[in-house]
PDB file of N, CA, C and O in Angstrom, chain B, residues numbered from 101:
ATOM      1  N   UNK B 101      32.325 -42.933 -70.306  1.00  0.00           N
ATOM      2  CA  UNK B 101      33.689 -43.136 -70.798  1.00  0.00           C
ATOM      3  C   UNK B 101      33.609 -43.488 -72.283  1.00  0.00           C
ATOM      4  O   UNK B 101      32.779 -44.236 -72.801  1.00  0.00           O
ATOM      5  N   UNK B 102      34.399 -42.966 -72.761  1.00  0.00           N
ATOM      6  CA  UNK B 102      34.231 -42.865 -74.554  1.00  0.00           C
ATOM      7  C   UNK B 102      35.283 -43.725 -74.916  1.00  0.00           C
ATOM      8  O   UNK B 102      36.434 -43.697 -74.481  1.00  0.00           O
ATOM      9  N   UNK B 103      34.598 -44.809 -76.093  1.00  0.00           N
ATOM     10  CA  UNK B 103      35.656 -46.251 -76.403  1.00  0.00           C
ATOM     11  C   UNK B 103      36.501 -45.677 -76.629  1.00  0.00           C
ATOM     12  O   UNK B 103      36.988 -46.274 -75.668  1.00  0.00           O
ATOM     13  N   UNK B 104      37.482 -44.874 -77.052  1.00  0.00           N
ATOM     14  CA  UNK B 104      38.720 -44.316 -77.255  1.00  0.00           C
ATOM     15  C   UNK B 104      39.323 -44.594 -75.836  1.00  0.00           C
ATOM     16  O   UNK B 104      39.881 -45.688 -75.928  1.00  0.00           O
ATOM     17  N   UNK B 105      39.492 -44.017 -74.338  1.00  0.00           N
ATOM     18  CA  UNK B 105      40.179 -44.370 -73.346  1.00  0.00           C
ATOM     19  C   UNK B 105      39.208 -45.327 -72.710  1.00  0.00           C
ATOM     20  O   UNK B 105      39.016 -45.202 -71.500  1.00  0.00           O
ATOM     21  N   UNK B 106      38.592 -46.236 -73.352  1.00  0.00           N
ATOM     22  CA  UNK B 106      37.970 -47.777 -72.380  1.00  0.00           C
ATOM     23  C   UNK B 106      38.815 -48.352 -73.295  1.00  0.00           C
ATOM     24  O   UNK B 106      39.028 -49.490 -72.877  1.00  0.00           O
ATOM     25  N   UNK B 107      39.524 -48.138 -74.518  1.00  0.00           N
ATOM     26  CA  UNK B 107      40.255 -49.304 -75.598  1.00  0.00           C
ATOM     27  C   UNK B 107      41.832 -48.632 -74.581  1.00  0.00           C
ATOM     28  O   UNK B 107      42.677 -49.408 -74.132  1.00  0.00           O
ATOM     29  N   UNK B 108      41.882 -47.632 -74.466  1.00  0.00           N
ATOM     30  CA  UNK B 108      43.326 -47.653 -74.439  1.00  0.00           C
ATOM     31  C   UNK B 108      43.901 -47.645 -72.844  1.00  0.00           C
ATOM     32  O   UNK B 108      45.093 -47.467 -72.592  1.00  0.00           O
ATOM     33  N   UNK B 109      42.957 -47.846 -71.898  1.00  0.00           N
ATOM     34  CA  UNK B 109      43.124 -48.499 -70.309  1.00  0.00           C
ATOM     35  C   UNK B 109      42.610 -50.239 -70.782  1.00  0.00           C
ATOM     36  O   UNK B 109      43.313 -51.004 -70.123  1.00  0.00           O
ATOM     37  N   UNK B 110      42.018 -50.718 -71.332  1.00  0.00           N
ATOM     38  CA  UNK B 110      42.028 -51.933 -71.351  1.00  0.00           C
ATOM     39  C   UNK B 110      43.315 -52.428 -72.141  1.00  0.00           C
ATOM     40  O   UNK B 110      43.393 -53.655 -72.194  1.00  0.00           O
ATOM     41  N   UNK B 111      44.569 -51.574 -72.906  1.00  0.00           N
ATOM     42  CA  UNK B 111      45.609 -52.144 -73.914  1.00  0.00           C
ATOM     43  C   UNK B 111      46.269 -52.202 -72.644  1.00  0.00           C
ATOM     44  O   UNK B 111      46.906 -53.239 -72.456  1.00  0.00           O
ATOM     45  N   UNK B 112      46.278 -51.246 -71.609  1.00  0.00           N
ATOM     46  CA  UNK B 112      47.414 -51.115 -70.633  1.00  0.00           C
ATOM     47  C   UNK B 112      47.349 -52.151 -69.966  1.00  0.00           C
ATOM     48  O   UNK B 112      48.333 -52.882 -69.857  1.00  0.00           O
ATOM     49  N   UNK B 113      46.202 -52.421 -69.397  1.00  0.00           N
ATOM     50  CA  UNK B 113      45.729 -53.400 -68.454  1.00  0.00           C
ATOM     51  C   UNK B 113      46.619 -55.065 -68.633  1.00  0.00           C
ATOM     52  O   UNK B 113      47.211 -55.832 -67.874  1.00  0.00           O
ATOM     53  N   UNK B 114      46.155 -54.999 -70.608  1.00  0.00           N
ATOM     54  CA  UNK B 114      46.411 -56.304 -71.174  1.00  0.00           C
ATOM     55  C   UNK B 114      47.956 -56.350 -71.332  1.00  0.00           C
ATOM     56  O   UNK B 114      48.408 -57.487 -71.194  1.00  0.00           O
ATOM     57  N   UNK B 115      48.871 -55.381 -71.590  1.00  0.00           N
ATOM     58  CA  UNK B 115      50.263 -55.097 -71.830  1.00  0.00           C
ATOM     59  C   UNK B 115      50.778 -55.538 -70.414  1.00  0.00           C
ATOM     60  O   UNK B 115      51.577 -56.474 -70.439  1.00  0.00           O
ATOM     61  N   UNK B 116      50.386 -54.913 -68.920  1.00  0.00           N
ATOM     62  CA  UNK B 116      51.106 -55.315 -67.420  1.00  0.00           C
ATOM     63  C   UNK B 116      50.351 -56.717 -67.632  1.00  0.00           C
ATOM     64  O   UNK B 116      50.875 -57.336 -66.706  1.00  0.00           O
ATOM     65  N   UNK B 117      49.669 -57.427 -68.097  1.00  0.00           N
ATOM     66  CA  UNK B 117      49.505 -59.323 -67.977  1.00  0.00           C
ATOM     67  C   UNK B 117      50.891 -59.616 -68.703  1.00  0.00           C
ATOM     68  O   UNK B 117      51.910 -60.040 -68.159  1.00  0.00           O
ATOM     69  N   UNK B 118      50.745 -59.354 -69.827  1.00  0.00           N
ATOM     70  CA  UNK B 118      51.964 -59.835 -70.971  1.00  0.00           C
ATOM     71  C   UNK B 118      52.879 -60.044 -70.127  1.00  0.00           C
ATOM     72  O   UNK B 118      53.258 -61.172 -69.808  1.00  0.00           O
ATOM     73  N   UNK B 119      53.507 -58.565 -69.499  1.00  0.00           N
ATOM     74  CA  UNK B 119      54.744 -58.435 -69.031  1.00  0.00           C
ATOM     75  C   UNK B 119      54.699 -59.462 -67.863  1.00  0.00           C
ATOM     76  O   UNK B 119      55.561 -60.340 -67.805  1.00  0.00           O
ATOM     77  N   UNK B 120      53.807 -59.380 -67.022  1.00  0.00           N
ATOM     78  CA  UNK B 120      53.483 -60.504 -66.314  1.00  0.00           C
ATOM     79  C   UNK B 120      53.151 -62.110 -66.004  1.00  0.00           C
ATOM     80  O   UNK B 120      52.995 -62.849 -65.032  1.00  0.00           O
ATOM     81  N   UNK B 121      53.146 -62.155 -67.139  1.00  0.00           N
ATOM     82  CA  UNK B 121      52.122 -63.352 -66.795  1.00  0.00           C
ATOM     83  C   UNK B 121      52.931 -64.085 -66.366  1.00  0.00           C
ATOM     84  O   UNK B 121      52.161 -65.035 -66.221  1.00  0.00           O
ATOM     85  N   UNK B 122      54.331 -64.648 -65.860  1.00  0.00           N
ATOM     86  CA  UNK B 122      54.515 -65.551 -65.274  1.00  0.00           C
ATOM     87  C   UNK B 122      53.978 -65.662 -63.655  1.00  0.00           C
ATOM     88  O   UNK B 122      53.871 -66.679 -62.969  1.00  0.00           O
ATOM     89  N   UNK B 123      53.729 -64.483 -63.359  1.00  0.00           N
ATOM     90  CA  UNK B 123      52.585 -64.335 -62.224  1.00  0.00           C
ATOM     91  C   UNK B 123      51.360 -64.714 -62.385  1.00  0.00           C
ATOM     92  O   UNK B 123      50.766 -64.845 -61.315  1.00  0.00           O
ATOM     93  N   UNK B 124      50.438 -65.059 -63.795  1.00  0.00           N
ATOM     94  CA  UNK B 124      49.262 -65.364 -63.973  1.00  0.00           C
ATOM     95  C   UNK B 124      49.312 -66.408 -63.562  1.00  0.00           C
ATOM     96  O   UNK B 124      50.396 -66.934 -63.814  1.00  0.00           O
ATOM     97  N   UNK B 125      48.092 -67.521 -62.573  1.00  0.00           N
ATOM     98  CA  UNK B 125      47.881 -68.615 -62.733  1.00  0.00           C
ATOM     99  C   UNK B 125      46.958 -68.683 -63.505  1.00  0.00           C
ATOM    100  O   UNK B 125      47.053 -69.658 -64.250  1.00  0.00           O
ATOM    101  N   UNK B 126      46.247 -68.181 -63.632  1.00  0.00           N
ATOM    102  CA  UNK B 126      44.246 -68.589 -65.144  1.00  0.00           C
ATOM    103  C   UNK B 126      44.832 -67.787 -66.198  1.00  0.00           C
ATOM    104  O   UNK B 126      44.687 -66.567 -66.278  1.00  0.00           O
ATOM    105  N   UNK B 127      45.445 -68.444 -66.942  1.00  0.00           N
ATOM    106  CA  UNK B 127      45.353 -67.225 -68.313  1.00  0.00           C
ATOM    107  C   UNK B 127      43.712 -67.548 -68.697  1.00  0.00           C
ATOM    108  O   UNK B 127      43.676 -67.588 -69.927  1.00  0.00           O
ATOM    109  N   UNK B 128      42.947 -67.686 -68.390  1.00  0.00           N
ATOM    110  CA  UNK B 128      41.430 -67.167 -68.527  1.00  0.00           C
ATOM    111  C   UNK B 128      41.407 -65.570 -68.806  1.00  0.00           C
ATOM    112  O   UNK B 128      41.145 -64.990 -69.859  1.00  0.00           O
ATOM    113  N   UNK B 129      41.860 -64.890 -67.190  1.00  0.00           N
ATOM    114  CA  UNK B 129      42.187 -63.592 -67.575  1.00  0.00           C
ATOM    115  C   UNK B 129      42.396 -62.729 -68.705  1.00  0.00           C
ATOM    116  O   UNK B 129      41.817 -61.822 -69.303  1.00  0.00           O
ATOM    117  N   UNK B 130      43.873 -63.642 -68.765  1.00  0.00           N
ATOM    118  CA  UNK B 130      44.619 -63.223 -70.459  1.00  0.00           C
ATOM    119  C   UNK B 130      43.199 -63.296 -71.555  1.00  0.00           C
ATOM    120  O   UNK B 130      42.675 -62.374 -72.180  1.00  0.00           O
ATOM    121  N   UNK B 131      42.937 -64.337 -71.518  1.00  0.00           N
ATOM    122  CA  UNK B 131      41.571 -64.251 -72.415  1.00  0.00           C
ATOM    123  C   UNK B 131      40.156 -63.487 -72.836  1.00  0.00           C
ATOM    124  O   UNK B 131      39.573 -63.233 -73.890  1.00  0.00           O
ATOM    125  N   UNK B 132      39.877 -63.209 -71.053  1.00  0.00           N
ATOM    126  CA  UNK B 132      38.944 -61.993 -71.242  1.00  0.00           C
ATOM    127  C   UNK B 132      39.286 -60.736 -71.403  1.00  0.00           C
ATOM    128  O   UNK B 132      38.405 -59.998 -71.844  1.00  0.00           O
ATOM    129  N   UNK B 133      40.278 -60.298 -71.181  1.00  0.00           N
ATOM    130  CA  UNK B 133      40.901 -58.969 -71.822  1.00  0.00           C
ATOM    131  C   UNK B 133      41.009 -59.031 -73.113  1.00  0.00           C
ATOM    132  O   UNK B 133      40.580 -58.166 -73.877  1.00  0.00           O
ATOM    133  N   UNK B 134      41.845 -60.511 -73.591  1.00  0.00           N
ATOM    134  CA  UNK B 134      42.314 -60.198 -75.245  1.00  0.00           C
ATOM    135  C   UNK B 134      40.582 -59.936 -76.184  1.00  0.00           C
ATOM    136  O   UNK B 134      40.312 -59.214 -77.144  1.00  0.00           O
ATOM    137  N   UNK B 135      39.735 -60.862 -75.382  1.00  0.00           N
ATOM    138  CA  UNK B 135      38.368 -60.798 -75.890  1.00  0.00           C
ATOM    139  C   UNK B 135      37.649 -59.291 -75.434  1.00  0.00           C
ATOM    140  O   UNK B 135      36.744 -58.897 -76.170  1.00  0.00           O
ATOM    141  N   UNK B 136      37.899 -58.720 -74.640  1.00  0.00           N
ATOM    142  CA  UNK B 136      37.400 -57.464 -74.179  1.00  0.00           C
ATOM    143  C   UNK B 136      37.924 -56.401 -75.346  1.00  0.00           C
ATOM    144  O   UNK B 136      37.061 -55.777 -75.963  1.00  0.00           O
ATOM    145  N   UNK B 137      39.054 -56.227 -75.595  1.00  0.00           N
ATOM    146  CA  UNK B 137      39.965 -55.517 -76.567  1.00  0.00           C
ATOM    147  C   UNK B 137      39.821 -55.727 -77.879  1.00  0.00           C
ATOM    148  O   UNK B 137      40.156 -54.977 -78.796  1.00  0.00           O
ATOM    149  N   UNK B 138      39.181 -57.037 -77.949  1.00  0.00           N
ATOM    150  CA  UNK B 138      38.897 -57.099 -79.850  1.00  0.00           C
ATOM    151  C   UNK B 138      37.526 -56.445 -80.171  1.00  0.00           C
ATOM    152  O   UNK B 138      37.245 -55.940 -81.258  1.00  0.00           O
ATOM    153  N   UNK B 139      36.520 -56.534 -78.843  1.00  0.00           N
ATOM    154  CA  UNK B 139      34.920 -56.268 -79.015  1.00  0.00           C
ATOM    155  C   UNK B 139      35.521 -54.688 -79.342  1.00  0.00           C
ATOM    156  O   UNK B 139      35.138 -54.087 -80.347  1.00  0.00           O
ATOM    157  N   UNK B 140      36.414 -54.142 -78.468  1.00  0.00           N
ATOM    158  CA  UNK B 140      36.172 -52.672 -78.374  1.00  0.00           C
ATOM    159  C   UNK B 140      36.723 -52.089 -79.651  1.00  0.00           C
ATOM    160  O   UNK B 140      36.298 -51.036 -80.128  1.00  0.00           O
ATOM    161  N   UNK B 141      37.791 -52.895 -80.245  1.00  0.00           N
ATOM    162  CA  UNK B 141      38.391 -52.116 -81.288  1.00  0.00           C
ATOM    163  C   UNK B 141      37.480 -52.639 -82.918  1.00  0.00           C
ATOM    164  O   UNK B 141      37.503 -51.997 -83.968  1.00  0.00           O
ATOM    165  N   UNK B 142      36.887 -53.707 -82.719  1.00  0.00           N
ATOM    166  CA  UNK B 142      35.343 -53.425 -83.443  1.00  0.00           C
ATOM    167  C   UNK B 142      34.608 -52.327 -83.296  1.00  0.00           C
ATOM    168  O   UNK B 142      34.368 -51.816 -84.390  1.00  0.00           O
ATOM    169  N   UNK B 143      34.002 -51.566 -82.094  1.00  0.00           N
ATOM    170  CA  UNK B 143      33.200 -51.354 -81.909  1.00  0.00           C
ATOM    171  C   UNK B 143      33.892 -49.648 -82.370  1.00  0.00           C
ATOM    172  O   UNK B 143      33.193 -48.732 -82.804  1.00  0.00           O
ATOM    173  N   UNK B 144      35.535 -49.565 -82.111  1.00  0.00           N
ATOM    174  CA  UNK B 144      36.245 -48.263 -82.603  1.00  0.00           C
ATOM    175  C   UNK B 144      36.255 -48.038 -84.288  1.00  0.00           C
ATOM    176  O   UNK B 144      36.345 -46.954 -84.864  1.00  0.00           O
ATOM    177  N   UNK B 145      36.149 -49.224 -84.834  1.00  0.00           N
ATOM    178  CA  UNK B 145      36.788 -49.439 -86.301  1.00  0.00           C
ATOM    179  C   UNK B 145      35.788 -48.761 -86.882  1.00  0.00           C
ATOM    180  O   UNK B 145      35.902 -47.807 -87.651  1.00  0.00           O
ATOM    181  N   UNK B 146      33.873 -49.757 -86.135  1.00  0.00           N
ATOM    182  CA  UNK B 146      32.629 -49.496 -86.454  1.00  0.00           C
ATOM    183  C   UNK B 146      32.482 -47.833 -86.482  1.00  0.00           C
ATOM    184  O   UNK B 146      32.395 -47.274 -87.576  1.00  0.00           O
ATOM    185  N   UNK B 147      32.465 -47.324 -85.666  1.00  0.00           N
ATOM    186  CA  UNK B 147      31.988 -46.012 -85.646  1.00  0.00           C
ATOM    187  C   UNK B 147      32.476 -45.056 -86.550  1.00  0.00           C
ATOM    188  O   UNK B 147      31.931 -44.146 -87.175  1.00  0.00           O
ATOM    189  N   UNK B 148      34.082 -45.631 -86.447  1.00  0.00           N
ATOM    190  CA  UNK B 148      34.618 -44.524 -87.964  1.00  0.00           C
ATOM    191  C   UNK B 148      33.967 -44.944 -88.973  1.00  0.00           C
ATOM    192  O   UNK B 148      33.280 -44.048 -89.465  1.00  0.00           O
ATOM    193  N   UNK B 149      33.881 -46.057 -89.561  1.00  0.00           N
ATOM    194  CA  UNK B 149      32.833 -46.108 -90.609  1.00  0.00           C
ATOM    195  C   UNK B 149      31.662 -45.576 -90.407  1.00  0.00           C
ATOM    196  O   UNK B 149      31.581 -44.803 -91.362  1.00  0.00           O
ATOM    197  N   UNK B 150      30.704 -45.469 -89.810  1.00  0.00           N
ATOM    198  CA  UNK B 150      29.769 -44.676 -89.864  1.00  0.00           C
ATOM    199  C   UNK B 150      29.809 -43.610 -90.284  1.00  0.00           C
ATOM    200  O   UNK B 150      29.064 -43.192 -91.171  1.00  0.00           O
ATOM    201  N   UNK B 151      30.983 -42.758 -89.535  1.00  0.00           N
ATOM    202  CA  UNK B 151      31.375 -41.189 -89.606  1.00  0.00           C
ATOM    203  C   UNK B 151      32.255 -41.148 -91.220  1.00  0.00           C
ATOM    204  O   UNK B 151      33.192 -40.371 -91.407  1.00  0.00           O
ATOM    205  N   UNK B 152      31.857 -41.922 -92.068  1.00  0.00           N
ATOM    206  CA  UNK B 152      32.969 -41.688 -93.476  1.00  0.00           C
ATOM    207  C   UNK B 152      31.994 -41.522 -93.919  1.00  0.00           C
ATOM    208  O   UNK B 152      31.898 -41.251 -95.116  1.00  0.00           O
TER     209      UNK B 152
END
């Protein structure tokens, strides 16, 4: 799976918490996604630089 759709099923994932979360009890959750989503869009930002 190529970080392009692992970043943009993990935005979805994190967007139905948002809308949700008064259903969350651990915003832990909330946390490892928001932390899952910053590694990846590093890791998206990274590669275009390479490719410049």
């Amino acid at each position: 799976m190529g970080i392009k759709s692992e970043l943009e099923r993990t935005r979805e994932e994190l967007n139905i918490l948002i809308k949700n979360k008064e259903i969350i009890t651990n915003d832990k959750e909330l946390l490892e996604l928001s932390i899952k989503l910053d590694k990846l869009i590093n890791e998206y930002m990274n590669s275009i630089n390479k490719s410049i």
